[in-house]
N, C-alpha and C positions, 0 to 999 in steps of 0.2 A: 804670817808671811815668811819666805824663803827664801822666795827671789827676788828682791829689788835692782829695776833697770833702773838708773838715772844718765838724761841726757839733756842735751840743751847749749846752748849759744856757747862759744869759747868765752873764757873767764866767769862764765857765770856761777863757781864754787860747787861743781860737780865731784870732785875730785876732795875736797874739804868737807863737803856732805856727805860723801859716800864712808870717807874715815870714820867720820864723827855717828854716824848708822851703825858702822861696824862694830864698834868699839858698844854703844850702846843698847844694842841687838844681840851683838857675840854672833855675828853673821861674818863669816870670811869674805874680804873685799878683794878685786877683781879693779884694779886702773889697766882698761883699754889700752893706754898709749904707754906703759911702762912695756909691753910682752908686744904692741906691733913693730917699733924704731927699732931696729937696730943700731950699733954703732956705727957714727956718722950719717945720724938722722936716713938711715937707707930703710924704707918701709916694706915688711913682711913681701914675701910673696903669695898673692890669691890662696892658690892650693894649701898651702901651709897654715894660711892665716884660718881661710875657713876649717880647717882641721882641729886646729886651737878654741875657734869662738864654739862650735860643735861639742868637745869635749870641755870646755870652762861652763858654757850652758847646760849640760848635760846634769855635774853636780848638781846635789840639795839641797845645798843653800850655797847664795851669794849676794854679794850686791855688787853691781857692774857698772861701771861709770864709763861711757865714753859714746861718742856717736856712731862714725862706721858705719854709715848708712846700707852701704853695699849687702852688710850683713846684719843688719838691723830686726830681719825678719827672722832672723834664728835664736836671736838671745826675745825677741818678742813671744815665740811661742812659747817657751817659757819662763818669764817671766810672772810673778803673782801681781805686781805691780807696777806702776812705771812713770816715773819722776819726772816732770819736764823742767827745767829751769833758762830763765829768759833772761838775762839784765836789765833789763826795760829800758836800755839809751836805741837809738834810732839815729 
């Protein structure tokens, strides 16, 4: 495996799995929400963003933590594999 997507519920240690992958894989890791926020929480814009998720999925290996559902389908086609994580509170 190469590419691991992991996504799933806010808090639910996507972000803590995806390190602890990384580190134990030697896979370069990829946090979603560190490359979309801007300062003062101002969120990417579209065009730019998909240019980014395009070329971050593009690489040979990664692992990608984050949802983005908008562009969900582009880190999905490549992806080898894909992580859901849930907290199970309701």
């Amino acid at each position: 495996m190469n590419r691991i997507l992991i996504i799933g519920s806010a808090g639910s240690g996507k972000s803590t799995l995806s390190r602890q992958l990384g580190e134990s894989l030697r896979l370069p890791v990829v946090h979603l929400d560190r490359y979309y926020w801007k300062p003062n929480r101002i969120p990417t814009p579209n065009e730019e963003w998909d240019q980014f998720v395009i070329e971050a999925s593009n690489q040979e290996q990664w692992i990608m933590d984050g949802n983005y559902t908008r562009t969900l389908d582009l880190r999905l086609r490549r992806a080898d594999a894909v992580l859901f994580l849930d907290t199970g509170f309701e």
